[in-house]
C-alpha positions, 0 to 999 in steps of 0.5 A, spaced: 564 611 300 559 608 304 552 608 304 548 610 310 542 613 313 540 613 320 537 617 325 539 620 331 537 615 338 531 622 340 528 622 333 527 614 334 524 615 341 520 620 337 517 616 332 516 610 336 512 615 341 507 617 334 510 624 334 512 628 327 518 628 328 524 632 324 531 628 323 537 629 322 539 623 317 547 621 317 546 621 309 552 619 304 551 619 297 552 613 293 556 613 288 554 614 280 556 606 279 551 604 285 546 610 283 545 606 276 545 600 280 539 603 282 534 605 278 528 603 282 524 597 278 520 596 283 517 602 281 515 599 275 512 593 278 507 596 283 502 592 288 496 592 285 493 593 291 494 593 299 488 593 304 490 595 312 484 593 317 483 592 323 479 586 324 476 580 321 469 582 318 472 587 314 478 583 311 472 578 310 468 583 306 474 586 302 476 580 300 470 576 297 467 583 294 474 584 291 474 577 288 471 579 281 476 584 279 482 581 285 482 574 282 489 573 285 487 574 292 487 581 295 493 583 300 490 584 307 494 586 312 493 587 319 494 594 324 489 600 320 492 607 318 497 607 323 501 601 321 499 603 312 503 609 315 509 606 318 509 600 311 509 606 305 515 609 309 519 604 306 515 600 301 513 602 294 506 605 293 501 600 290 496 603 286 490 602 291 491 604 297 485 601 302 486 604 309 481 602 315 481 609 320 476 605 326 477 607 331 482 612 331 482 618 335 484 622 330 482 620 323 483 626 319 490 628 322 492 620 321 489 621 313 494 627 313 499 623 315 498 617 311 499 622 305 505 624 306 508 617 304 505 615 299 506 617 291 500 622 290 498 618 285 494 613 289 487 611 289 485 611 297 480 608 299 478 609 306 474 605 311 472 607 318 466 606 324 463 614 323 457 614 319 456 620 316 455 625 310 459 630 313 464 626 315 464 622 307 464 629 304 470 631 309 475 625 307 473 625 300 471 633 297 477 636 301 482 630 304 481 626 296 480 619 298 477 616 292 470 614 296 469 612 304 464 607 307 462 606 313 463 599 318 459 594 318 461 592 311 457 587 306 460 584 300 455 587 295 457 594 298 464 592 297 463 590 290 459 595 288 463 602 291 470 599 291 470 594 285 470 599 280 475 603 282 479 597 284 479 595 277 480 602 274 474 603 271 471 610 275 473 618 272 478 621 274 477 625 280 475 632 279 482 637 279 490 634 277 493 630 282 499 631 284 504 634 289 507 641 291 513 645 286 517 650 290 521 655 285 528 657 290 531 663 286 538 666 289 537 673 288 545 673 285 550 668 283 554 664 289 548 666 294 547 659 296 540 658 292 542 651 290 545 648 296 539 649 300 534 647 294 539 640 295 539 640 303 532 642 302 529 636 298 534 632 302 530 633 308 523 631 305 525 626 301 531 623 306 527 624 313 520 626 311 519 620 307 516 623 301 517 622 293 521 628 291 524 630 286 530 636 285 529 639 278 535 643 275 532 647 269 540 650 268 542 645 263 549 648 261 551 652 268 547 647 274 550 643 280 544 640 283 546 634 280 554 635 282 553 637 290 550 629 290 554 626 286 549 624 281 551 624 273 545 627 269 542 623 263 539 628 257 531 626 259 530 633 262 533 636 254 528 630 251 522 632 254 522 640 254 524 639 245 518 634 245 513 636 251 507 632 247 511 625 249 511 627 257 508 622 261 509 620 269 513 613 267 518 619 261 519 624 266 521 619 272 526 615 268 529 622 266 530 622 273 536 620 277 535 615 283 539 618 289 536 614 294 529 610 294 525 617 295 529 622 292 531 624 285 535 629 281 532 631 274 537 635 271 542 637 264 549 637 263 550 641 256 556 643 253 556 651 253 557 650 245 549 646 244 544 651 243 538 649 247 530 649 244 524 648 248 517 648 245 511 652 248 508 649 254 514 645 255 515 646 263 507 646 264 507 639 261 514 636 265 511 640 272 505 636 270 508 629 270 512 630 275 507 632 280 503 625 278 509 622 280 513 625 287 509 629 293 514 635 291 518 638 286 524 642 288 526 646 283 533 650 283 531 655 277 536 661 276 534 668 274 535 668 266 534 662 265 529 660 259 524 656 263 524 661 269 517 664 267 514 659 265 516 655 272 514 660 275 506 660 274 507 653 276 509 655 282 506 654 289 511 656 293 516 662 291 524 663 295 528 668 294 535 667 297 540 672 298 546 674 302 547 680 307 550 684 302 547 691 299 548 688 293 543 683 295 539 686 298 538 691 292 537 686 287 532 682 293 528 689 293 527 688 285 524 681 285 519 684 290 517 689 286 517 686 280 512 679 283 507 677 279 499 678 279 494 673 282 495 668 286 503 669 286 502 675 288 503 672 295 510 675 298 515 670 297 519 666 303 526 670 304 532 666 306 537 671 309 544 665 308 549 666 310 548 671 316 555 672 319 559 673 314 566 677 315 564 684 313 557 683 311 551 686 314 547 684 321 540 682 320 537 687 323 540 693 318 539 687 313 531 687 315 531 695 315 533 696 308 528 691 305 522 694 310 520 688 313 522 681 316 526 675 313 522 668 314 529 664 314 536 665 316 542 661 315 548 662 320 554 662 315 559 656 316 563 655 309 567 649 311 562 644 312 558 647 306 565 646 302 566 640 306 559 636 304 560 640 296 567 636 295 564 628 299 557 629 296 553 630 301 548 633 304 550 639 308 545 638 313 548 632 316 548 633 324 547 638 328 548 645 326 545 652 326 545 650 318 541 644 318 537 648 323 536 654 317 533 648 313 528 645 317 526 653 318 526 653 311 522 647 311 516 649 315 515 655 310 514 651 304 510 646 307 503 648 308 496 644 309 491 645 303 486 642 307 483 648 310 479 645 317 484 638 318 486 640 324 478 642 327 478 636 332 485 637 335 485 640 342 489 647 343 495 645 344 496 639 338 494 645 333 499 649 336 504 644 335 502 643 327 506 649 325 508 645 318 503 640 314 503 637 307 502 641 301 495 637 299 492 630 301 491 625 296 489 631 291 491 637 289 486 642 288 488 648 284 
């Protein structure tokens, strides 16, 4: 079985020009052979540091205010922002990330950006030309850059505001780090719930450039980790019997490597193990995982233990269903039965399977929920089937499939930073239809 991933010529025009583009990745899964061949230990091995910048004197002041706590030099590159972009889209995130935004024309946007490739994790520092306690507040209170300073740069300024967060020494920043959890839920079984959760973590993970992670709770029934060819270990069960010994580095070594960015965290119990999780189990996986993956995709069936509990991790919520009456009435019971609070917020409706022989239109569909779906998915059983047996993404190509979701994606992914796009021009905002889920921190 081959190994590739490529894009389409229009996506590489895209991306050559700067503009956000959404690829349609020819993606094979590796075999379970090759996928243990690559554990990704350069994972283990992350760069100390990395500084992008534009000129001279900041490379100078960089690296002799950094020379005490980088006694093995400090790894400056040429080309700012936009180059730290293009390298953490195939390079492993080091654990300081300096990135210098002067000159750029939108700095805030190219922030936005940039954090969508990097493991959330990352401690970011920024330097830039603007001089200001609005803009300082703006790229460290709401984007979570660790600290800004502003050009011209001295060495003592350097070493005073950077040396420490360098060597490790400053607290930790206010409200956990981490990446998004989107909670996709089919209404019923064999309503397609896993096979969007996969495509749609393919797509963030293979075309997007984001660490992401497929999380199947469904130790004895669950197919995540089938539909991509993956064998899963039994890191998932250790870690919800023993929460206390979670941590960012267990929770990722209990996820299978698909490709560099993606991973699957799932089970394959025999239906004869009784299954224990200790109290607060989810919380503490789903807390590991977002110190480690920008967004967790979690396939979590009705019924399941851990279905409550991930649900009040959730930041996104998807309902699946298909246009059947049976559908629609178990679609109406979840509605009526949201929780309080914050999830209160009207979870995305994916209609799948829109076509199917016998089954409703969208339309009578719509009116006996009441109100709008968010997504439809066109029907199209033999490339669903087709991808399933060569494990695959079922997305690969053009097809009204893959074109569900994308949709899908847009409604998932959302910018946690309210004003990012106050100094865009009309028509920029209009084209930032989806975002990222937080920048370099999540505030909850």
């Amino acid at each position: 079985m081959s190994d590739s991933l490529s894009a389409t010529p229009e996506a590489k025009d895209q991306r050559q020009s700067g503009q956000p583009v959404a690829i349609a990745p020819t993606f094979t899964v590796p075999s379970r052979d090759q996928s243990a061949k690559r554990q990704l230990s350069t994972r283990h091995r992350r760069p100390p540091l990395i500084a992008f910048v534009n000129d001279a004197s900041t490379e100078s002041a960089l690296c002799d205010g950094l020379a005490d706590v980088m006694p093995g030099g400090v790894d400056v590159r040429r080309g700012g922002i936009q180059a730290a972009i293009a390298s953490m889209r195939k390079a492993t995130t080091p654990s300081v990330l300096i990135v210098d935004i002067g000159g750029e024309d939108q700095p805030l946007l190219a922030l936005a950006q940039l954090a969508d490739v990097v493991e959330p994790d990352v401690c970011v520092l920024v330097v830039g030309s603007v001089d200001s306690v609005d803009f300082f507040h703006e790229v460290t209170a709401n984007l979570g850059a660790q600290d800004y300073l502003a050009k011209p740069l001295s060495t003592d300024k350097v070493a005073r505001h950077f040396g420490a967060l360098v060597a490790g020494r400053a607290p930790a920043a206010e409200g956990a780090q981490g990446g998004g959890l989107v909670i996709i839920t089919g209404v019923g079984g064999g309503v397609g719930a896993t096979t969007l959760a996969v495509n749609l973590a393919g797509h963030f993970g293979v075309a997007m450039h984001r660490h992401t992670v497929i999380l199947d709770p469904d130790l004895h029934l669950g197919d995540a980790s089938m539909l991509l060819n993956i064998k899963p270990g039994p890191g998932l069960l250790m870690a919800l019997q023993a929460p206390e010994r979670i941590d960012a580095l267990l929770a990722e070594r209990a996820a299978q490597p698909v490709i560099e960015r993606l991973h699957v965290l799932a089970g394959d119990e025999p239906l004869t193990t009784r299954l224990t999780y200790a109290p607060g189990a989810a919380a503490s996986l789903v807390a590991a995982l977002r110190r480690r993956f920008n967004l967790i995709v979690a396939d979590v069936p009705f019924g399941v233990p851990l279905y409550d509990e991930l649900l009040e991790q959730a930041h996104q919520r998807v309902l699946v269903m298909v246009p059947t009456l049976t559908s629609v009435r178990a679609t109406l019971r979840f509605l009526s039965a949201l929780p309080k609070g914050e999830q209160a917020r009207r979870p995305v409706i994916v209609l799948n399977r829109l076509g199917t022989p016998g089954g409703l239109t969208r339309r009578q569909v719509e009116g006996a929920l009441a109100m709008k779906v968010d997504v439809v998915v066109p029907d199209q059983p033999r490339q669903v089937a087709a991808a399933a047996t060569m494990g695959e993404l079922a997305m690969n190509g053009k097809s009204g499939f893959r074109t569900g979701v994308l949709e899908l994606a847009r409604h998932v992914s959302f910018v946690g930073l309210k004003d990012e796009t106050a100094d865009l021009q009309p028509a920029q905002q209009e084209s930032k239809t989806g975002s990222v889920w937080r920048l370099f921190r999540h505030r909850s």
